[in-house]
VOVEXKOL-382418 format. One line per field, with one value per residue (C-alpha): residue number from 1; y, z, x. Coordinates in pm, whole numbers, plus 50000, padded with zeros to 5 digits. Example, Ala and Ser with C-alpha at 12.3 -4.5 7.8 and 13.67 -1.06 7.14 Angstrom:
resi: c(1 2);
py: c(49550 49894);
pz: c(50780 50714);
px: c(51230 51367);
// end
This chain:
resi: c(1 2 3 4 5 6 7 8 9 10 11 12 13 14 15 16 17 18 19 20 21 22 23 24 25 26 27 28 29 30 31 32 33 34 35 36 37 38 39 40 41 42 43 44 45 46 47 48 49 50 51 52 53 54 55 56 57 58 59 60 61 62 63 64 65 66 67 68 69 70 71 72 73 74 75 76 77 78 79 80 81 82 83 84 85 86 87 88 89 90 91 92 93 94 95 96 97 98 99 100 101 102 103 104 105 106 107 108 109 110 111 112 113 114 115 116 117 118 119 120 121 122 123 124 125 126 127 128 129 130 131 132 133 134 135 136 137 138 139 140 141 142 143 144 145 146 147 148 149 150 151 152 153 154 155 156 157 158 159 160 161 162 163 164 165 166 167 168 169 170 171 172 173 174 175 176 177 178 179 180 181 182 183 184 185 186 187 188 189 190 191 192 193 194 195 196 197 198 199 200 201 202 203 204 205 206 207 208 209 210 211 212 213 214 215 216 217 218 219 220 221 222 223 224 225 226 227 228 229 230 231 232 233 234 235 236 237 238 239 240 241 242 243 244 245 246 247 248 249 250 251 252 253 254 255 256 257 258 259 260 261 262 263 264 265 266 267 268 269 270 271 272 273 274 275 276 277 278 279 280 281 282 283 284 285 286 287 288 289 290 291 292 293 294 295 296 297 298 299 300 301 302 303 304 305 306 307 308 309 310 311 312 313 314 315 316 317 318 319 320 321 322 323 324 325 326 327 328 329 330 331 332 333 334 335 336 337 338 339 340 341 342 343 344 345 346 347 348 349 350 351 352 353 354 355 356 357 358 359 360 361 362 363 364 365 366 367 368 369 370 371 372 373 374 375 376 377 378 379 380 381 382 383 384 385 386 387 388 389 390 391 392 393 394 395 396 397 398 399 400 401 402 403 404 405 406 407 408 409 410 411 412 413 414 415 416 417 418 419 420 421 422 423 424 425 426 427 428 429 430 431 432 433 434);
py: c(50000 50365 50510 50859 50866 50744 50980 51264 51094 51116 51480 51535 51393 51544 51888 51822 51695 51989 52254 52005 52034 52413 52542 52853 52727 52964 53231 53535 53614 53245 53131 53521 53421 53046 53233 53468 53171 53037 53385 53423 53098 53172 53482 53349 53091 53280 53583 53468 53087 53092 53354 53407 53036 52824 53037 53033 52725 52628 52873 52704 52391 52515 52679 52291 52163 52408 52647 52463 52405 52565 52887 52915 52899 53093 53416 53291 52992 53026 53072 53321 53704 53836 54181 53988 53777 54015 54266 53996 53904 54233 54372 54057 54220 54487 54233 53959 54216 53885 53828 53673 53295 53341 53394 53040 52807 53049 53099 52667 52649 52863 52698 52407 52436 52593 52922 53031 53084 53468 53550 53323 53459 53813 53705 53555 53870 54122 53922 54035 54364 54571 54609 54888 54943 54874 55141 55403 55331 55391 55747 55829 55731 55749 56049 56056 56036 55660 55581 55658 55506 55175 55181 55246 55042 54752 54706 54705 54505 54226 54279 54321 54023 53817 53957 53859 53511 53394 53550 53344 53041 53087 52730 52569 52782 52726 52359 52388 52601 52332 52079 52290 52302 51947 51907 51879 52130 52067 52004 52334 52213 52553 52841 53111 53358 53121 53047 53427 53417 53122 53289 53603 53529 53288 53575 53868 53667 53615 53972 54114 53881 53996 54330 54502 54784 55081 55287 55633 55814 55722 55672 55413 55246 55210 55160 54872 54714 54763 54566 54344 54049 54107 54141 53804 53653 53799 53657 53307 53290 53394 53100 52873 52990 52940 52579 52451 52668 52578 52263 52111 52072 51926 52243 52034 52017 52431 52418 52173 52413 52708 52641 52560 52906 53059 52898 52911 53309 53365 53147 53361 53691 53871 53625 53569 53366 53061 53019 53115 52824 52629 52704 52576 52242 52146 52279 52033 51752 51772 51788 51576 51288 51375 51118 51430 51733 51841 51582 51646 52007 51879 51636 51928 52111 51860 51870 52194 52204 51902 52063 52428 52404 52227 52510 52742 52673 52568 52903 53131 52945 53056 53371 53420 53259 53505 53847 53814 53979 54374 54520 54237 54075 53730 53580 53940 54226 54535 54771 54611 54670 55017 55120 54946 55105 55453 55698 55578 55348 55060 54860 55004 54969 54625 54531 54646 54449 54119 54172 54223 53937 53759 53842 53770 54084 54044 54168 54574 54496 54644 55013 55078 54877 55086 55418 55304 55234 55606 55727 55566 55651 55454 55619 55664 55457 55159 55185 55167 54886 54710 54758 54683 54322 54223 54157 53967 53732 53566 53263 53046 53182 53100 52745 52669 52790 52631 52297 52440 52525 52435 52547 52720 52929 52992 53151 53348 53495 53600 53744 53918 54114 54190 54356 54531 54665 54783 54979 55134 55219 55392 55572 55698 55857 55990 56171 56207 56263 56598);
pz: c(50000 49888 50239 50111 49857 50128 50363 50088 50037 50361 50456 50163 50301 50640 50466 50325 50581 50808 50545 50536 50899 50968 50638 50741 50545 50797 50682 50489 50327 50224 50091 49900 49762 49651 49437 49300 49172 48994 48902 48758 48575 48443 48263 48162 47947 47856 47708 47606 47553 47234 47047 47196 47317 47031 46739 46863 46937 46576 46524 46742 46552 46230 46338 46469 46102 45835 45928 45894 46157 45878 45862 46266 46315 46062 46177 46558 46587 46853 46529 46333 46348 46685 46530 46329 46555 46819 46621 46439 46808 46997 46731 46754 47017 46834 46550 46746 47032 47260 47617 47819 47781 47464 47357 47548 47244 46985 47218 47281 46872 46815 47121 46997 46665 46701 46887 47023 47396 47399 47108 47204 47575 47365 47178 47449 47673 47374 47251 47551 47626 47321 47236 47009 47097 47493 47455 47319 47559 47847 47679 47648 48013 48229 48098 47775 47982 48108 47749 47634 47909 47879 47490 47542 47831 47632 47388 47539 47843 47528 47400 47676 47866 47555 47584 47966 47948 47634 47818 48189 47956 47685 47783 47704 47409 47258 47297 47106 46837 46772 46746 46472 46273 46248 46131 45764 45554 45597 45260 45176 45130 45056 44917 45228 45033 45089 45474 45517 45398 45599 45903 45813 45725 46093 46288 46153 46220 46586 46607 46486 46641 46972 46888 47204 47214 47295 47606 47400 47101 46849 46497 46411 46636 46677 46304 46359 46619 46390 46124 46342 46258 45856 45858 46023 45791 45504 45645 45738 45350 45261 45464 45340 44938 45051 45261 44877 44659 44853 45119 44864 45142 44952 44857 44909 45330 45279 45145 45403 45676 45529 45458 45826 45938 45666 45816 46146 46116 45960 46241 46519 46401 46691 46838 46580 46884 46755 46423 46500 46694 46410 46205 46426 46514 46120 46080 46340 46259 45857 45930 46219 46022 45735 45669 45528 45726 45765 46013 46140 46186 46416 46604 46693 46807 47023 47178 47290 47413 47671 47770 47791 47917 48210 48333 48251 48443 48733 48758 48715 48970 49212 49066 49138 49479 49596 49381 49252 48974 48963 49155 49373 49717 49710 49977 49971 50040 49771 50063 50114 49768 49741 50053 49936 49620 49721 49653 49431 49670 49607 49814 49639 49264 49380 49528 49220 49037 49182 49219 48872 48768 48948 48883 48535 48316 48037 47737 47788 48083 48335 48237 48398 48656 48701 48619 48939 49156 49062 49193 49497 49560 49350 49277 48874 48928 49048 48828 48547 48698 48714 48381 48244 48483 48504 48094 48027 48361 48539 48775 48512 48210 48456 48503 48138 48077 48328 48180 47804 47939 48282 48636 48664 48310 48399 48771 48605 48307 48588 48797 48516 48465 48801 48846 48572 48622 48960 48787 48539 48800 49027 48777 48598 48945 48994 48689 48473 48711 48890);
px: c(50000 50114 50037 50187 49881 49663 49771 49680 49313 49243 49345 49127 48827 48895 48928 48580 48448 48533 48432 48051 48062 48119 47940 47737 47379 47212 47395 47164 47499 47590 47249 47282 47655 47510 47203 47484 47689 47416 47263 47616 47621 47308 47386 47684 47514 47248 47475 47811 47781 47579 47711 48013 48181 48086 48147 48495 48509 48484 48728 48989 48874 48946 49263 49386 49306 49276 49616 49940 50205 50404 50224 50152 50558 50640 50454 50403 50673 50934 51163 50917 51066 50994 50892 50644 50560 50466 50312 50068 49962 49957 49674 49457 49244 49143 49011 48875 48676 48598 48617 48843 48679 48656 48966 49054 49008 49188 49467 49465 49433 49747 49958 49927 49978 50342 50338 50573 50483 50623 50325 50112 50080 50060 49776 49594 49636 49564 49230 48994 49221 49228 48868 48805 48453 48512 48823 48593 48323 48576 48718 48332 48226 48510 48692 48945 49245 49181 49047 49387 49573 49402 49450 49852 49880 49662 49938 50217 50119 50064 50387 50547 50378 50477 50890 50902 50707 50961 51273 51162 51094 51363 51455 51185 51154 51436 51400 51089 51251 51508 51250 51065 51371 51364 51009 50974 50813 50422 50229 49973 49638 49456 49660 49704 49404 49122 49207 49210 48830 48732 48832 48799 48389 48401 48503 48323 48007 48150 48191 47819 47656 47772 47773 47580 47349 47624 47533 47626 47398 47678 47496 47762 47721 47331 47361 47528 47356 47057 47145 47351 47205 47123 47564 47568 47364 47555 47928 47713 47619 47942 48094 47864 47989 48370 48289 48106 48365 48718 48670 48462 48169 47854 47602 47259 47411 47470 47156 46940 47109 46986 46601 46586 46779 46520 46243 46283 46347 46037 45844 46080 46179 46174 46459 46718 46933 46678 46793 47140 47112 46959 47282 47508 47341 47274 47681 47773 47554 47687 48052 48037 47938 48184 48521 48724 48889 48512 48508 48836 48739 48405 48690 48909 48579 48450 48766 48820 48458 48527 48871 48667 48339 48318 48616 48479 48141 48314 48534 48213 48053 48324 48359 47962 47970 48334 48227 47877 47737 47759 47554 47490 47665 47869 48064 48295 48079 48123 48162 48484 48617 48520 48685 49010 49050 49026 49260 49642 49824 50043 49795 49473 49656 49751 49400 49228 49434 49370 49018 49035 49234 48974 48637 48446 48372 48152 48282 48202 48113 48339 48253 47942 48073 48378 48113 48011 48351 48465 48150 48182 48519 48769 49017 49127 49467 49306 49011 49281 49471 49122 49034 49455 49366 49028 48938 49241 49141 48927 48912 48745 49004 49300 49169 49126 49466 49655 49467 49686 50017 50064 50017 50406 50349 50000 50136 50404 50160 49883 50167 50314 49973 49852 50214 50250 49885 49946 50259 50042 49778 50010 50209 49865 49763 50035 50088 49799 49497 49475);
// end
């Protein structure tokens, strides 16, 4: 018998059988934090699993079949040209506009494919961080100064994240970089053009279909969110063209899939989510039971979906049951919070940071929640650091990529950015808020 291991099982079971024992079920504040969990969870898949999760998801997918190892090391490979490299993934964000969970299987899809970990760590920071429309929101409703400052801060913290991760790993990474060298050239399947439009059509329906109702009287943007949905429909018929013209998918499936979008938006038009949903289960059930890399592109899917999920849903539950929702009480009351991010100390920059790092923002999210943090008495260098931290992290991101590349990378990366956000917090109330 292993009595080390058995020594571990049971300190387990005595750790949860104390926390059984001594759980506080009485408690207003407890029972409150439970309902915020699942209050949290809730919203989560109502608002961001749909449109958000599994459009990338088939991204990711895509990315693990349809882009080469070649291609991924040659502009993201721990061999490609850093200034390439680095500038490819510090602009992602401002293309992609996701959140920090979804950026999970796109960052997983490039890792694994070849990335070097300095861009890949830039990519995955810069995805949720440099959102064009959530940078404009802040200049708009927080003041231009901070709208600035997080747009600055945004891209350097991915480039510079990316520079520190590859130099505390450049071990490791150089390791890797020999072993690409020894790979042999991959064979091209489709010409670099027609993967541009495949992804290009993939994520610009991603992007309007979670394009939100802006809180300002912009035109453009209310023009937008109008006809939000009739763009999504034009990229989804787009991709359907390029999956018959280039991956030689059969047209009568393109076709089957789109009666029953047509059809089902003419039965529901006041809730496009429906057929959205429609497209996406005839999608999967046509290329799941395909035998060519249509089928390989549903395998790679399905994968990152059982390694994502169940994460992800786990970390909001804790998120929801520690923070709750905005505007609401979990196990850590708000007041709390407030009071320790007031004015620009080391410890408020720092607090805000890791309360940041922690909690789950919503994609555009953390502006009215920050709207009301300043009014309350937060001061502007911590609101900063919160908004440099918190939608790049989140308990349920951190889990999902610790479960990619590691527990000791995924310490150091989460470090790296609550750090360097306190920095920029401090040094922003210091010197550019009167």
């Amino acid at each position: 018998m292993k009595w080390k291991t058995e020594w571990k099982i049971l300190l387990l079971m005595v750790i949860l059988f104390l926390i059984a024992y001594f759980l506080p079920v009485d408690s207003s504040r407890f029972q409150s934090a439970i309902m915020e969990a699942f209050h949290l969870l809730n919203e989560y898949a109502r608002l961001h699993v749909i449109l958000c999760l599994l459009p990338a998801l088939f991204i990711a997918g895509a990315i693990g079949v349809f882009i080469s190892k070649g291609a991924v090391m040659k502009y993201l490979g721990a061999r490609a040209n850093k200034i390439l490299a680095y500038a490819v993934a510090s602009v992602s964000g401002a293309v992609l506009a996701v959140c920090s969970c979804t950026i999970l299987p796109l960052f997983g899809g490039i890792y694994k494919r070849g990335a070097g970990l300095g861009p890949a760590t830039a990519f995955l920071y810069s995805g949720p961080a440099i959102n064009i429309l959530a940078i404009i929101l802040t200049a708009r409703i927080l003041g231009l100064e901070i709208g600035i400052a997080r747009a600055v801060g945004a891209v350097a913290f991915s480039i510079i994240i990316g520079l520190i991760m590859a130099f505390i790993f450049r071990k490791e990474e150089q390791e890797k970089a020999e072993q690409q060298l020894l790979m042999p050239e991959p064979e091209v399947v489709h010409p670099l053009w027609q993967n541009i439009l495949f992804f290009a059509s993939m994520i610009f329906i991603l992007i309007f279909a979670n394009w939100t109702k802006p809180e300002t009287n912009s035109n453009l943007w209310n023009t937008i969110y109008n006809l939000k949905w009739i763009i999504t429909t034009v990229f989804s018929i787009l991709l359907g063209f390029i999956l018959i013209k280039f991956y030689k998918m059969k047209w009568w499936k393109i076709f089957i899939v789109a009666l029953f979008i047509l059809i089902f938006w003419f039965v529901f038009p006041q809730q496009p989510m429906i057929p959205f949903i429609v497209g996406i289960i005839g999608l999967s059930f046509f290329i799941s039971t395909a035998k060519d890399e249509m089928g390989d592109w549903f395998s790679a899917t399905w994968r990152f979906t059982k390694q994502i999920l169940p994460l992800l849903f786990f970390g909001v539950l804790i998120a929801g049951a520690f923070l709750g929702r905005p505007g609401h009480e979990g196990l850590i009351p708000s007041s709390w919070i407030s009071k320790l991010v007031g004015g620009n100390s080391l410890w408020s920059n720092f607090f805000a940071s890791i309360v940041g790092a922690f909690m789950y923002f919503a994609t555009l999210t953390e502006v009215p929640i920050l709207q009301g943090l300043i009014g309350s008495g937060m001061g502007k260098g911590p609101a900063l650091a919160l908004l440099l931290a918190g939608p790049a992290l989140s308990l349920p991101n951190m889990l999902v990529i610790r479960s990619v590349m590691g527990t000791k990378r995924t310490v150091v990366f989460v470090s790296i950015v609550v750090i360097m956000a306190t920095l920029s917090g401090i040094i922003f109330g210091t010197f550019f808020v009167k």
